[in-house]
C-alpha positions in Angstrom: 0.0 0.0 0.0 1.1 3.4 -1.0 1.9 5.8 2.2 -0.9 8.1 2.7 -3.6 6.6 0.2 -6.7 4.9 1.2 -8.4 2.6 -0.9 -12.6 1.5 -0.7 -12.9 -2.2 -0.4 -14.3 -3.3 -3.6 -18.4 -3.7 -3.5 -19.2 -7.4 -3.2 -21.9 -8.5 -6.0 -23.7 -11.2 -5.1 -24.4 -13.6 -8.5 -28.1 -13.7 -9.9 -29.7 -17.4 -9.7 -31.5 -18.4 -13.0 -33.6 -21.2 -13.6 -32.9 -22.8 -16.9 -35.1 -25.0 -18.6 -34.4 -26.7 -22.0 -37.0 -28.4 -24.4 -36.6 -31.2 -27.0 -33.4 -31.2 -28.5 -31.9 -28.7 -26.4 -32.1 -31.1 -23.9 -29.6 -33.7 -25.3 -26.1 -33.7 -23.2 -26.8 -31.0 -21.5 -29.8 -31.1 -19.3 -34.0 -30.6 -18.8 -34.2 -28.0 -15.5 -30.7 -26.5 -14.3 -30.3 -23.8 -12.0 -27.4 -21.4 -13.1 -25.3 -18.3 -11.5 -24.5 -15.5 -13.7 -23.5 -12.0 -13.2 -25.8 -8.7 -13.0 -26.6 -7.6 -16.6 -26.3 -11.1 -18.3 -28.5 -11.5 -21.4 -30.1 -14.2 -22.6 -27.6 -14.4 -25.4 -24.9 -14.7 -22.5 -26.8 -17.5 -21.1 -26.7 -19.9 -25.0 -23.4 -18.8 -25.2 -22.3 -20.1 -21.5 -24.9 -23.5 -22.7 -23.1 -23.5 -25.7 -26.0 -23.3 -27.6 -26.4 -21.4 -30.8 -28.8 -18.4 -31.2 -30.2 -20.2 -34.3 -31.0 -23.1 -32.4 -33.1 -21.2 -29.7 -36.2 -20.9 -32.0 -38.4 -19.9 -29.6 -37.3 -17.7 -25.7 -39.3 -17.6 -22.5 -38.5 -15.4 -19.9 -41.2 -16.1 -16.6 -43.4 -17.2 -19.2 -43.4 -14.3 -21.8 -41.4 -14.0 -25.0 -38.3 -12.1 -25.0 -35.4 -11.8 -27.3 -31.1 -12.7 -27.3 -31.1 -9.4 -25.8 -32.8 -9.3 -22.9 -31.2 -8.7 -19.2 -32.2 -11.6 -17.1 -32.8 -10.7 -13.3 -32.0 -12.2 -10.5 -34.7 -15.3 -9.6 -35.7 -15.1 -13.6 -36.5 -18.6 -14.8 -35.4 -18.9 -18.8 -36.7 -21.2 -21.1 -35.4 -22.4 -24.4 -37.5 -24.4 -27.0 -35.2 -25.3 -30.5 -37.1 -24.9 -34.0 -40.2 -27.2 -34.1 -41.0 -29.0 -37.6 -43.4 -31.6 -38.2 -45.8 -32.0 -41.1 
């Protein structure tokens, strides 16, 4: 330490807690329901990156039950769920 300075402790940041949950293909080696800690300000495009999943692949975001987009902040307690394209004929 420097003579005569004073320094602030740093702030502590406690992590968010999101629930993940993955549909259908999604699901295959990785998981169905996860629980997950993430910094303040991650986005849902932070979250497919960390799951490794690609944003094409993510047809269809839930965020408590109501659509959101890559971009959205989660918050913390935010449950996130992830449904790949559907097809069928």
């Amino acid at each position: 330490m420097i003579r005569g300075e004073e320094f602030a402790p740093l702030p502590f940041f406690s992590p968010m807690h999101i629930k993940i949950n993955l549909f259908a293909t999604l699901r295959k080696d990785r998981f169905d329901t996860d629980q997950r800690e993430y910094p303040t300000g991650t986005t849902v495009l932070a979250v497919l990156n960390d799951l490794v999943i690609p944003e094409g692949e993510a047809a269809i975001i839930f965020v408590n039950g109501k659509h959101a987009g890559p971009d959205h902040v989660m918050l913390d307690g935010d449950t996130l769920s992830i449904f790949p394209p559907i097809g069928g004929g």
